[in-house]
C-alpha positions in Angstrom: 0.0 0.0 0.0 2.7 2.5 1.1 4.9 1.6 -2.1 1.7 2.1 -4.0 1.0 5.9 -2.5 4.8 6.3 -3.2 5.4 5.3 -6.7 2.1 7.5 -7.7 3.4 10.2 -5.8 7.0 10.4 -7.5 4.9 9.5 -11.0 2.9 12.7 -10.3 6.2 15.2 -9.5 8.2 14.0 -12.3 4.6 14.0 -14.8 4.1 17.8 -13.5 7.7 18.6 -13.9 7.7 17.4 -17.4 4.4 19.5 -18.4 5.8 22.9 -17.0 8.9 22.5 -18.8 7.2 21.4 -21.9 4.9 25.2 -21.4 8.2 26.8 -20.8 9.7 25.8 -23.7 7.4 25.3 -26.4 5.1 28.1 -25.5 3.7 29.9 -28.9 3.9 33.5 -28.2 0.7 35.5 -29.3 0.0 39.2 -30.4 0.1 41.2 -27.5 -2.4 43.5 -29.0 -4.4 40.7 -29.4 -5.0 40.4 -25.9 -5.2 43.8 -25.4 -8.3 44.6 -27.3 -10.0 41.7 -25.5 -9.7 42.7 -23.2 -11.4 45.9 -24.3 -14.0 43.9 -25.8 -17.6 43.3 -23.8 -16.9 39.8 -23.8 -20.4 38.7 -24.0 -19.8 36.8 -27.3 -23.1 37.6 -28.9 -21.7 37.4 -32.4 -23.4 40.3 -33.8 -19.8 41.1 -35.5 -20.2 38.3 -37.7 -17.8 36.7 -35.5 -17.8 33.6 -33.5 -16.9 35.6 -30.4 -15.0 38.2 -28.8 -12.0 36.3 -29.3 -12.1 36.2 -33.2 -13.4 40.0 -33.2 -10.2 40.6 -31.4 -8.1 38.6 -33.8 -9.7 40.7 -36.7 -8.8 43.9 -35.1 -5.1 43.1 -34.4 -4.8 42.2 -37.8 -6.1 45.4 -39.7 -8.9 43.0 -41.2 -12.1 44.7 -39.6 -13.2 48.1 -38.8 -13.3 49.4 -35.1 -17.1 49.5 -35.3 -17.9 45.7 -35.6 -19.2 45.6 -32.0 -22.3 47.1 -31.4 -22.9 46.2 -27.9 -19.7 48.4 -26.8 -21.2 51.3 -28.3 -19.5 54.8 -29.4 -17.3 54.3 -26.2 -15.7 50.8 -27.3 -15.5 52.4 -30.9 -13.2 55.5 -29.5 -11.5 53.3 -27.4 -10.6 51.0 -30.1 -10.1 53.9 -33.0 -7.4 55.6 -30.1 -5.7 51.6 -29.4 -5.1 51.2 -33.2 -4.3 54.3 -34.5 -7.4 54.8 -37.1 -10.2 57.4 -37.5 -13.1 56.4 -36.0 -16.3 56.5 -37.7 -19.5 58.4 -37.4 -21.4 55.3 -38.3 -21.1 54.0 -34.9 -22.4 57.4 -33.0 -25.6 58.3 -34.7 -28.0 57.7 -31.9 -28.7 57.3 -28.8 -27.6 53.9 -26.6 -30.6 51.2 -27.5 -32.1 49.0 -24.5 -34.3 46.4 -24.9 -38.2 47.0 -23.5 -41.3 44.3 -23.1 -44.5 45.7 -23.6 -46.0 43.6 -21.2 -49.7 43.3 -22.4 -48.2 41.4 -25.5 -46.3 39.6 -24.2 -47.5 35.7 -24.0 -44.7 34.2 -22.2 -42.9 31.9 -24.9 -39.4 32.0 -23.1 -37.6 32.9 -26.8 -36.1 35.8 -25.7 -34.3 34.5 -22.8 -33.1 32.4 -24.3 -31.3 34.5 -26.8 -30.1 37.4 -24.7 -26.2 36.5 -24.0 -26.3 38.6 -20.6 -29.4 36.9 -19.1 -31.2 40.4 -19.3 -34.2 38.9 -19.5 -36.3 37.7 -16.5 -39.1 35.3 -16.6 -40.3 32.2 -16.9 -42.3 29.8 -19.6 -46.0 31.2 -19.7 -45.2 34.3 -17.5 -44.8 37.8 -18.6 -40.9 38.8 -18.8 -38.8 42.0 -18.3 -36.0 43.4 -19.0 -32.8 43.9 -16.6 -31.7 47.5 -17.8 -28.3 47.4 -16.0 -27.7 44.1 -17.8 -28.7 44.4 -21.0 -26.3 45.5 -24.0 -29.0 46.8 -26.5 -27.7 43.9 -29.2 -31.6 43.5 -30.7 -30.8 39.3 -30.5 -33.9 39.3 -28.5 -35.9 41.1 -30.6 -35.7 38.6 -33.6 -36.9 36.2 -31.8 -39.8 37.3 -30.3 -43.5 36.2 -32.2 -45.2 38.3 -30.6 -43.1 41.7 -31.6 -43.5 42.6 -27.8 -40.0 43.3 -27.2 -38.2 47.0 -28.8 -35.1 48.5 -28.7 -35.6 51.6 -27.1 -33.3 55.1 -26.0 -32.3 55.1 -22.3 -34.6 56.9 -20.3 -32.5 60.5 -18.4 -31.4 60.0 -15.4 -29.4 61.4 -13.4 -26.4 59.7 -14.2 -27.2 59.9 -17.8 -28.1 62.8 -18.8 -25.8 65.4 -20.1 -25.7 69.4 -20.9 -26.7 69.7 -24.7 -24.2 71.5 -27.0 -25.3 75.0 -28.2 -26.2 75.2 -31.8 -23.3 77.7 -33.0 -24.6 80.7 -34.7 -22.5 83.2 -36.8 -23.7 86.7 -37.1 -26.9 88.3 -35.7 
């Protein structure tokens, strides 16, 4: 029994030696900008860049082969974030409107569960046959639930003012009197 414990134990300390030279040594070194804009990304992996997930959108970015405003749920923040990482203009495309969040109008809604199902930040609360809502600190704006949803109950709708969003206007310039 003891020689048993033994010979696994040694088998164990000379297997783990082996695997952390073997990550010492043949260790593939990656793009550190790779890593840095994912970790700039949202990292909710909702694929609405046409990408499998935050990681390939990342992987575009560091190699020039996408624009900074593939992720919508980031929002005209991620896209000046990312234009100011990489060195590019950013585009207006990505700041023509307000920040989206998703709403249920709750006397059409029947309950079908599609939506939660859908949403990659479990916005959504509700269960099968009951009416659902919407988690606004959760939820990214990316429309997936929308699609989904038979009934068209759910929008995509501007955040409401508050006081920790709202901001002072600009002043439309005028020249001459």
């Amino acid at each position: 029994m003891i020689a048993a414990v033994v010979s696994l134990t040694l088998l164990g300390i000379a297997l783990g030696w082996v695997l952390g030279l073997a990550a010492r040594y043949l260790r593939v070194e990656s793009n550190p900008l790779h890593e840095e804009i994912q970790q700039m990304l949202p990292g909710v992996n909702c694929g609405q860049c046409g990408y499998p997930g935050c990681n390939g959108a990342a992987e575009a970015l560091a190699d020039g082969k996408a624009a900074v405003t593939l992720c919508p749920p980031g929002g005209p923040t991620l896209v000046q974030a990312l234009a100011a990482k990489l060195g590019v203009a950013a585009d207006s495309a990505a700041s023509n409107g307000p920040p989206l969040l998703a709403h249920v109008n709750e006397a059409t809604c029947i309950g079908c569960a599609h939506c939660g199902k859908r949403c990659p930040t479990d916005a959504i609360i509700g269960a099968p046959k009951q009416i659902h809502g919407v988690i606004q600190d959760a939820c990214i704006g990316c429309g997936l639930c929308v699609e989904v949803c038979p009934t068209e109950c759910l929008q995509l709708r501007p955040i409401a003012s508050t006081l920790k969003t709202w901001h002072w206007p600009k002043p439309a310039l005028s020249f001459g009197v």
